[in-house]
N, C-alpha and C positions, 0 to 999 in steps of 0.2 A: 380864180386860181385855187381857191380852198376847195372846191368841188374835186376839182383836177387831185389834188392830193390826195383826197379820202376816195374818190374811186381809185387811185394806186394802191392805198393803203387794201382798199376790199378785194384787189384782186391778188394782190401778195399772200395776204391773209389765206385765198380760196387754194393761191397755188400752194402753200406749203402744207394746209390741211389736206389736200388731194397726196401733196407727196407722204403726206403720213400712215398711209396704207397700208397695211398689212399683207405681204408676199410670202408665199407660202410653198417650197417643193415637194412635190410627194407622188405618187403614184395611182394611176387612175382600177379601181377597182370591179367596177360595171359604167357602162355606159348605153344601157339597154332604154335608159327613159330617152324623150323626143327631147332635145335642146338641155339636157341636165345628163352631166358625170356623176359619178362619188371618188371620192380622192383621198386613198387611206397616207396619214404623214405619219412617219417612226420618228419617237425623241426615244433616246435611250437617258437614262437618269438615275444618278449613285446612289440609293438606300440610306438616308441618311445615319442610321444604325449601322447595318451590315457591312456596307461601301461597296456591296454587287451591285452591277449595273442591270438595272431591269429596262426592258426594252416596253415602251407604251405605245400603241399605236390609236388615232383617235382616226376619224372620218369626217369630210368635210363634202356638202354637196355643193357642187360647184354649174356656172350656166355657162354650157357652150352652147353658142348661136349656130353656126354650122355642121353641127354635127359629126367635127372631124378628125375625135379623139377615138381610139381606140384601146380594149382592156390592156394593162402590163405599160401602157405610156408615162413616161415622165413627165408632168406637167407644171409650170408656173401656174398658180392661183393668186389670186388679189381679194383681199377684201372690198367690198361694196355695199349700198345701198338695201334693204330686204327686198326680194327679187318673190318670193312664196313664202308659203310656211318656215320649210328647212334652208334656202339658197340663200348666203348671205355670201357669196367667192362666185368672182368670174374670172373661167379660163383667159391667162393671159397670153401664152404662147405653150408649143410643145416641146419640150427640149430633147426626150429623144424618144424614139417610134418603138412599139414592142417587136421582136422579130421572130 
């Protein structure tokens, strides 16, 4: 019975580290590489001085497996495993199509 516990316990533990992931919406920038996006996200953020809001845009490389994002899309990204050099986000879903 103690076995039985501590394998529940290990997979509680796995599921909520998994739910701990990092999701990310932002907009897809090139998708010219085979199975890799780039995925630029805007935070805008008050100047701690000034109180203007400056707008920062960072880049995230992101692995889609199907190849079925396209430039100007809105996409869900997730944090992941290192996937290459840059790819730490894999595309989750699209949320909306450029047109």
């Amino acid at each position: 019975m103690a076995t039985d516990a501590t394998t529940q316990d290990q997979t509680t533990a796995e599921e909520a580290s998994r739910n701990m992931r990092k999701e990310i919406t932002g907009k897809v920038t090139s998708s010219k590489m085979d199975k890799s996006i780039t995925v630029a996200v805007v935070q805008k953020q008050k100047h701690p001085k000034y109180g203007k809001f400056v707008t920062k845009t960072t880049k995230f490389h992101a692995h889609d497996e199907k190849n079925e994002c396209g430039e100007g899309d809105t996409v869900l990204i997730m944090s992941t495993r290192p996937l290459s050099k840059t790819k730490r986000w894999r595309l989750v879903e699209i949320i909306e199509r450029a047109k």
